[in-house]
N, C-alpha and C positions, 0 to 999 in steps of 0.2 A: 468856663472852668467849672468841674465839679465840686460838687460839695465834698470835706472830707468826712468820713465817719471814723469817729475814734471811739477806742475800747475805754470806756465812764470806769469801767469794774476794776481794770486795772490802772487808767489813769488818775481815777478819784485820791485812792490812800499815796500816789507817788506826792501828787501835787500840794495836798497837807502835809506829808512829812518835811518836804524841801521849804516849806512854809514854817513852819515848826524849828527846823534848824536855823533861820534866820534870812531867810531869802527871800524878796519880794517876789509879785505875781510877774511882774514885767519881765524880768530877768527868768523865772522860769518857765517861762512861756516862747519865748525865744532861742530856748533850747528845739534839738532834733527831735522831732516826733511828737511835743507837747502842741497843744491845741491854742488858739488865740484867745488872747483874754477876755476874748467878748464870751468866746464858747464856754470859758469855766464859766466864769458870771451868768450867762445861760443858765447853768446845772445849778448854780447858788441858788438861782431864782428859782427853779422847777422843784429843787427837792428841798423840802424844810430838815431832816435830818443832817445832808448834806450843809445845807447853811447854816447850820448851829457848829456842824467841826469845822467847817472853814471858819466860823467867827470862834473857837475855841483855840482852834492854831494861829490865828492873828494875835490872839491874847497871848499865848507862848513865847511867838516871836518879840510881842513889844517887853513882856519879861526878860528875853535872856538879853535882847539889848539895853535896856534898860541898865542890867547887871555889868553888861561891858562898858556903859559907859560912867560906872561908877569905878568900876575897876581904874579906870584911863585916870578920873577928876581924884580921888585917891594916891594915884603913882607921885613918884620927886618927879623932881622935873629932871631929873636927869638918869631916869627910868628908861628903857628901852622895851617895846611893847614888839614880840614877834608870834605874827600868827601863821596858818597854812600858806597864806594868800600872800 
């Protein structure tokens, strides 16, 4: 089986944004057409720019959850939490 070659240029900003709104690598990596998550951790390792946003977007992401789970430990208990999902 051959190797895939995927587009970095436009894969790179999909994969931090989806990172950034609260998604882990696993899950979006197993999406259609994303790459295996050895391959981004490849590109982490190769480019130092690139691994400063990826580790900038992890910060993001531990933030907004962070914030959701203050939101939740805040609520009555008889609170009803409804999200997209």
């Amino acid at each position: 089986m051959g190797k895939t070659i995927y587009d970095k240029v436009k894969l790179k900003p999909l994969i931090l944004e989806a990172i950034r709104m609260g998604n882990s690598l696993q899950k979006i990596c197993k999406q259609e057409g994303m790459p295996d998550i050895s391959t981004v951790m490849l590109w982490v390792d190769e480019d130092k720019v690139y691994a400063e946003q990826y580790a900038h977007a992890r910060e993001i992401r531990a933030d907004k959850l962070f914030e959701e789970i203050l939101l939740i430990a805040d609520s009555k208990p008889d609170d009803k939490m409804v999200d997209k999902d």
